[in-house]
C-alpha positions in Angstrom: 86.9 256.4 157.6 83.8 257.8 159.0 82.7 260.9 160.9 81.7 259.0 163.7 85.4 256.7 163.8 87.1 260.1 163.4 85.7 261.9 166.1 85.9 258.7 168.1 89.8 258.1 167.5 90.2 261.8 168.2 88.9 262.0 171.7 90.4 258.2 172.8 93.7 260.4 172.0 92.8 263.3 173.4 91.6 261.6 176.9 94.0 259.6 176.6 96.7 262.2 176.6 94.8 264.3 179.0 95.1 267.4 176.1 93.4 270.5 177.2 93.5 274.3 176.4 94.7 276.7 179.5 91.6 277.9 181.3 92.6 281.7 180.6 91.9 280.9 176.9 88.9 279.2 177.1 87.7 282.5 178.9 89.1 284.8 176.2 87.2 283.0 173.5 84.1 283.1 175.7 83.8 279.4 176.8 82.0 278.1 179.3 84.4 276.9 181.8 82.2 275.0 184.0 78.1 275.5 184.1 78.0 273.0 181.2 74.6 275.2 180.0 75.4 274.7 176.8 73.5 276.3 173.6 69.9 274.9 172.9 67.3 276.4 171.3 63.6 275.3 172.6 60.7 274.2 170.3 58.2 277.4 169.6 55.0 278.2 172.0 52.1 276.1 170.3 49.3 277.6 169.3 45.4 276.9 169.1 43.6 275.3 166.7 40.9 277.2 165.9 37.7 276.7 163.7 35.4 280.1 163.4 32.2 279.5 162.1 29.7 282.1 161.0 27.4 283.9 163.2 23.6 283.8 162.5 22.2 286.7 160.1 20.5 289.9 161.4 18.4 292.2 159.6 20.2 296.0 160.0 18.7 299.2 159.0 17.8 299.4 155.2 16.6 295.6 155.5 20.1 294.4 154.8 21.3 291.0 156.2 24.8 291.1 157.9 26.3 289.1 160.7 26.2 289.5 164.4 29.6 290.9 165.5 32.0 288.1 167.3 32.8 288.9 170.7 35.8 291.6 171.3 38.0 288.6 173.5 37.2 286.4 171.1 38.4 288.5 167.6 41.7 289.3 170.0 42.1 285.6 170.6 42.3 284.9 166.8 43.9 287.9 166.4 47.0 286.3 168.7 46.9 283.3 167.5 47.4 284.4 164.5 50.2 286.9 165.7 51.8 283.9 167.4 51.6 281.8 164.3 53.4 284.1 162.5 56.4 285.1 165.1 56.8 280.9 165.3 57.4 281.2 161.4 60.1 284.3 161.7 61.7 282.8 164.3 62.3 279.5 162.2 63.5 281.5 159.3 65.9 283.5 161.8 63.9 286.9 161.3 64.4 287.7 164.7 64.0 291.6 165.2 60.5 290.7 163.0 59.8 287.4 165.2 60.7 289.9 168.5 58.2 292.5 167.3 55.8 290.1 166.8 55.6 288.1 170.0 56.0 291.9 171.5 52.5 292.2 169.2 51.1 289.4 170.6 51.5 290.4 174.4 50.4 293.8 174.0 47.1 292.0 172.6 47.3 289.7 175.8 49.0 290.8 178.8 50.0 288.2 180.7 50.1 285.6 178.0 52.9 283.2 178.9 53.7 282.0 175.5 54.6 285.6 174.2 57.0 285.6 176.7 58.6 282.7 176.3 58.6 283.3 172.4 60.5 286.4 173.2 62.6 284.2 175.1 63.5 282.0 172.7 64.3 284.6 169.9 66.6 286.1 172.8 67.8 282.9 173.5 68.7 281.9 169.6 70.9 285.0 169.5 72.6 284.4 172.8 71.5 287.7 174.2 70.7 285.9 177.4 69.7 288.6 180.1 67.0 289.6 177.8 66.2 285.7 177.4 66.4 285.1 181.1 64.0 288.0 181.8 61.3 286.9 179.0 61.5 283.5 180.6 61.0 284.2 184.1 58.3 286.4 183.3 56.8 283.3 181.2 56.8 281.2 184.6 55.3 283.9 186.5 52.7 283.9 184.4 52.3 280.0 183.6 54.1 278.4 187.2 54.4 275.2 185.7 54.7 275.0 182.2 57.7 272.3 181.5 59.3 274.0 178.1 59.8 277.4 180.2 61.2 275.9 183.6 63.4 274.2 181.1 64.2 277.2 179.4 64.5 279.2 182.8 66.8 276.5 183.8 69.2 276.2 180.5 69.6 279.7 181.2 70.5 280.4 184.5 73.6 277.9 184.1 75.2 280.3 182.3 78.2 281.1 184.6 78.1 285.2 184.5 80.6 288.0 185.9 79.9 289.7 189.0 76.9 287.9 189.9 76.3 285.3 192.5 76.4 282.6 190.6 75.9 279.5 193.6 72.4 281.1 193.6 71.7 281.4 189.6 72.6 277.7 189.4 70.7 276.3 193.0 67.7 277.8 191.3 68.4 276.1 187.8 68.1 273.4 189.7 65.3 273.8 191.3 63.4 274.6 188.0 64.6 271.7 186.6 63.6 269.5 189.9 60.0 271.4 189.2 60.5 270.3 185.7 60.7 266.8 186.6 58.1 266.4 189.5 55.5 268.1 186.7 56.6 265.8 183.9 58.4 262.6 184.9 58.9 261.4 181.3 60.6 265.0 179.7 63.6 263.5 179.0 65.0 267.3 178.2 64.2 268.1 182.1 66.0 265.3 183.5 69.0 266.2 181.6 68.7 269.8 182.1 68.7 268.6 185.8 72.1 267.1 185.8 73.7 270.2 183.8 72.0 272.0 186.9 73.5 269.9 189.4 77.1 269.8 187.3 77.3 273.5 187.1 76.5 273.5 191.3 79.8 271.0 191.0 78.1 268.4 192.1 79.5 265.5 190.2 77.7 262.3 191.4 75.2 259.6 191.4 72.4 261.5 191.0 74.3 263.9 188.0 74.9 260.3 186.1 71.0 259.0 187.1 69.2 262.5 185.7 71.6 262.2 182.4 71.1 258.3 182.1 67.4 258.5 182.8 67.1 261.3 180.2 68.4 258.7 177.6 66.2 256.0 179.1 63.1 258.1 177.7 64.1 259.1 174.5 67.4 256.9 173.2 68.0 259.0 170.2 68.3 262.2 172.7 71.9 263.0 171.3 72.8 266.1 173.2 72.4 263.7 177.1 74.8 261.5 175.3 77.0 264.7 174.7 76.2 265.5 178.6 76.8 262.5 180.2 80.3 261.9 178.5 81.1 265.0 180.2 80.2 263.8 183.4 81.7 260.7 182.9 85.0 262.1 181.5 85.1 264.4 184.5 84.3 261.3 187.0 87.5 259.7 185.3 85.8 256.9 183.4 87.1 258.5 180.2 86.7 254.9 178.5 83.1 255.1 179.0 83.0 259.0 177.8 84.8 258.6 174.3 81.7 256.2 172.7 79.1 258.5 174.4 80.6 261.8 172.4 81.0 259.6 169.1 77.2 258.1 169.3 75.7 261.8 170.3 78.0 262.8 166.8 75.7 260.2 165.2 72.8 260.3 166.3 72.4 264.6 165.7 70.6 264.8 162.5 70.0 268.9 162.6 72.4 271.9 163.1 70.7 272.6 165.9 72.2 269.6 168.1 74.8 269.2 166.6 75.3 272.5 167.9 75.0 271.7 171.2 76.9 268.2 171.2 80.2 270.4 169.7 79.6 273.2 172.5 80.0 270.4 175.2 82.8 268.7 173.5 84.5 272.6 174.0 83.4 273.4 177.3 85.2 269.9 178.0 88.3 271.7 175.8 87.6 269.3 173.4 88.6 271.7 170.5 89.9 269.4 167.6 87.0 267.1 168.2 84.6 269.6 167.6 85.6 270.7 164.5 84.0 267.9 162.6 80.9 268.1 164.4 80.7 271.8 163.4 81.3 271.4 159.9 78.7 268.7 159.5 76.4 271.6 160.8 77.2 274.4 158.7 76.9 271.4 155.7 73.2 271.3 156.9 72.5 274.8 157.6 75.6 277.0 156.3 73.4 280.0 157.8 73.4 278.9 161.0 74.9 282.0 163.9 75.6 279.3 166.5 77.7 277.2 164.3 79.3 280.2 162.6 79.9 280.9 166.1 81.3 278.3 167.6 83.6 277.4 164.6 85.1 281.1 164.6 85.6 280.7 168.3 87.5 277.1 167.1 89.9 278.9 165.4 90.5 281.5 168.0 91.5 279.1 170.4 94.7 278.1 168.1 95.0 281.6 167.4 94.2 281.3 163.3 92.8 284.3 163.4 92.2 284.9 159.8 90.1 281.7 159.9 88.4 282.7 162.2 87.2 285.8 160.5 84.7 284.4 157.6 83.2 282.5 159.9 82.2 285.5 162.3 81.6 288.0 160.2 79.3 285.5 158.7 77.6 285.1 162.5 77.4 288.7 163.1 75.3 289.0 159.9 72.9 286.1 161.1 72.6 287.9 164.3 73.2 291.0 164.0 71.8 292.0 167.9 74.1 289.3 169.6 77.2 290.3 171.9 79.3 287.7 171.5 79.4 287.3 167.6 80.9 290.7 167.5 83.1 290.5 170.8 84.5 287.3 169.2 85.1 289.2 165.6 87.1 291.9 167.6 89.1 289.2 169.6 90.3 287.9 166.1 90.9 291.3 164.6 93.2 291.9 167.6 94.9 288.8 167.1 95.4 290.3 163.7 97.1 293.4 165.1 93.8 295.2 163.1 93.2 297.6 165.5 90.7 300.4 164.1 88.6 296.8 162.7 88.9 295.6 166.7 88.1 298.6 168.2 84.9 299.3 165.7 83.7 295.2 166.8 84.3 296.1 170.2 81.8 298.5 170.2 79.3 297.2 168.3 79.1 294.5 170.7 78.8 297.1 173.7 75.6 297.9 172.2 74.0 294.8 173.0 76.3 294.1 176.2 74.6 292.9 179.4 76.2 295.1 182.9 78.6 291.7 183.1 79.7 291.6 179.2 80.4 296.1 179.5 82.9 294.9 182.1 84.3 292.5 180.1 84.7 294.4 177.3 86.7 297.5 179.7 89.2 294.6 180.1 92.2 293.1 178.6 90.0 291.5 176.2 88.7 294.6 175.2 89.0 298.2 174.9 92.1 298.2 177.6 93.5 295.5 175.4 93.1 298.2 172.4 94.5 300.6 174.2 97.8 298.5 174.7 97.8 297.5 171.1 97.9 301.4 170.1 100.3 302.3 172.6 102.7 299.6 171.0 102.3 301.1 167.6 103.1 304.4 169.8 99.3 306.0 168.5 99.0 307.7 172.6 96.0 309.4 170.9 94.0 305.8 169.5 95.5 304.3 172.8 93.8 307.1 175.1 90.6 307.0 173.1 90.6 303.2 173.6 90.8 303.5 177.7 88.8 306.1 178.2 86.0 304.2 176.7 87.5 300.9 179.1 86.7 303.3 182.0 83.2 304.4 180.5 82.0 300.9 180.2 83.5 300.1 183.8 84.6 303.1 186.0 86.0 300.6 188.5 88.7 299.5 186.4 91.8 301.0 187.6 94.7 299.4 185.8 92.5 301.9 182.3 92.5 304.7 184.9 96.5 305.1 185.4 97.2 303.7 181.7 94.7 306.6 180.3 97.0 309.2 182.3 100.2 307.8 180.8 98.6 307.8 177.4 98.0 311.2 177.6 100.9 312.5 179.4 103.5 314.2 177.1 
C-alpha cells in the first residue's frame, strides 16, 4: 500500500471517528491550537546581477598606468551583493548564526536595505525564534511597503497565536498584509493562501476562507501546502469527505522537507497526530538534518507520552538549531515525562535563553520550572524543588501558585 492510501485511510478513520487530542496537550507540546500559521520557510532575498567592467587607464606619478577608482556607492554595492550572496548560501546549508552575521554585515553596509532584513527574518524564522523574525520583517516592510515575499512573511508570522498579547489585533493585521499582498500581486498564489490562514486564525470560517485557499490552488495546482490548508477549513466546515483527499493529495504532491513540513504541521494543528507521522518520516528520509522535522516528530511522540522516542529526535533538533526555544522547551517536556529531572531542568533553561517575554512565562509554569519544582518535591529534594521555583518566579514574578510553593519548599 502506498504512502498516499495510508495517510488517506488514516484520516477517513480518524474524521470519521471524530479522534482528537485534549486541547490542554496540544498546548503542552506547543501546538498551535487555532491560528493555523503553520511553519514555512520563505525563498532567500534575490540579489543583483552584476557585470563590472574595467575603468579606463590613468597615468599616476612615476608614469605608471593604473585604473580610475570605482565610485565608493558603487564598490559598497558589490560589496553587498556579494555579502547577500553569501548569507543566501549559509542559510541554505542551515549556518544560521554565520547566515545572521552576515545579513547583519550586509545592513551595516546599507542601512535601510529591505532585503537584509528580511534575510534576518528568514534565518529567525527557520529556527522558530519568531519575535526576532517578526521584528526583522516588519522592519523589511518599512523599508520596502510593498514587497510581496515580506507582507507574506509579516503575515505567516503574526498568526502565531502568542501569550499575553492581543492577539485579535496580531491576526486583523495578518490579514491585512496578506489583503496588501494580494491587491499588489493578484496571481501569488502563496498570498492568497496566506490570506485565508489570516482570516481562519480571526475565526472566520467562510466563503471567502474556502475562495482565498481554492484560488491559491487555481494559480499554482501543485501548491501542496493550500491543499494541506484547505482540508482544514473544510474539515472544520464539516465536509470532512471533501477534507480527507485534500490532506492525501498535499502528502503527494510535497516533494521537499520543507513542505512536507508544513502539510504535517496542519495535519497536527488539526490533531491529526497518527497521520502525520508518515508525512514526517518521508521528510527526515529527504533531509534527516532537518530542525523542523526533528521537531515536529519529537513533539509526535510527546503527544502519546513516548517520551524516550521523543528524545533522539530532539536532541537531534536542538543541535540543528541550537538558538531556538522550542527545540529545547520540548527536550525538557520529554525529560520530565521521564521523571529526569536535573536533564529537564538543565533544557529548561537553555531554552530561557532564547525565550521571547511570552515563552519566560511559559516556562515559570506547570510546563516548566514550577513543574520541576513539583517533580523534586515528590522525590522530597525541598532544596532542587526551591531552586526550581525560585527561578519560576524570576522568569515571571506574577506567578503566585511558585510564590507560596517556594515558601513551603523551604519551610522546615
Amino acid at each position: 500500500m502506498s504512502r498516499v492510501n495510508v495517510i488517506v485511510r488514516v484520516l477517513f478513520v480518524l474524521v470519521a471517528l471524530c479522534l482528537g487530542v485534549p486541547a490542554v496537550l496540544a498546548q503542552d507540546v506547543g501546538a498551535d491550537p487555532g491560528g493555523g500559521a503553520g511553519i514555512f520557510r520563505p525563498k532567500n532575498p534575490e540579489t543583483k546581477k552584476r557585470t563590472t567592467k574595467p575603468g579606463p587607464t590613468t597615468t599616476s606619478g612615476g608614469g605608471r598606468t593604473g585604473r580610475t577608482s570605482r565610485p565608493v556607492s558603487a564598490v559598497i554595492n558589490d560589496r553587498a551583493e556579494d555579502l547577500l550572496d553569501k548569507a543566501n548560501q549559509l542559510r541554505d546549508a542551515r549556518k544560521f548564526s554565520e547566515a545572521e552575521q552576515t545579513y547583519q554585515e550586509v545592513a551595516r553596509l546599507k542601512p535601510g536595505d529591505a532585503r537584509a532584513a528580511y534575510g534576518l527574518g528568514n534565518v529567525y524564522a527557520d529556527q522558530q525564534r519568531w519575535e526576532s523574525a517578526e521584528t526583522a520583517y516588519r522592519s523589511a516592510i518599512a523599508f520596502a511597503p510593498n514587497d510581496v515575499d515580506g507582507l507574506v512573511a509579516l503575515s505567516v508570522v503574526l498568526t502565531l497565536p502568542r501569550v499575553d498579547v492581543d492577539n485579535a489585533k496580531r491576526f486583523s493585521e495578518a490579514e491585512s498584509f496578506a489583503r496588501k499582498a494580494v491587491q499588489i500581486d493578484p496571481k501569488h498564489a502563496v498570498a492568497w493562501d496566506r490570506l485565508g490562514v489570516a482570516l481562519q486564525a480571526r475565526g472566520i470560517l467562510n466563503s471567502e476562507t474556502e475562495h482565498s485557499y481554492r484560488r491559491a490552488i487555481d494559480l499554482d495546482p501543485q501548491f501542496a501546502v493550500a491543499y494541506a490548508h484547505l482540508a482544514r477549513v473544510l474539515n472544520r466546515l464539516g465536509k470532512s469527505s471533501e477534507a480527507a483527499p485534500l490532506y492525501a493529495k498535499a502528502g503527494e504532491l510535497a516533494k521537499d522537507a520543507p513542505t512536507l513540513n508544513l502539510v504535517a504541521e496542519s495535519l497536527q494543528a488539526e490533531q491529526l497526530w497518527d497521520a502525520s507521522q508518515p508525512v514526517l518520516k518521508r521528510a527526515l528520509e529527504l533531509d534527516s538534518r532537518n530542525p523542523t522535522s526533528l521537531m515536529l516528530m519529537g513533539r509526535y511522540f510527546i503527544v502519546f507520552k513516548k517520551y524516550q522516542e521523543a528524545e533522539p529526535f530532539l536532541k537531534q533538533a536542538t543541535e540543528a538549531s541550537p538558538k531556538a526555544f522550542q527545540p529545547f522547551n520540548l527536550l525538557a517536556r520529554a525529560y520530565m515525562g521521564m521523571d529526569r529531572l536535573s536533564d529537564a531542568e538543565a533544557n529548561y533553561e537553555r531554552a530561557s535563553q532564547f525565550a521571547s517575554t511570552s515563552e519566560r512565562k511559559q516556562l515559570a509554569g506547570a510546563f516548566g520550572f514550577e513543574g520541576i519544582g513539583d517533580g523534586y518535591m515528590r522525590a522530597k529534594q525541598k532544596e532542587s524543588a526551591a531552586r526550581a521555583y525560585q527561578r519560576a518566579l524570576e522568569l515571571d514574578p506574577t506567578n503566585k501558585a511558585a510564590g507560596d510553593k517556594l515558601s513551603k519548599a523551604r519551610s522546615r
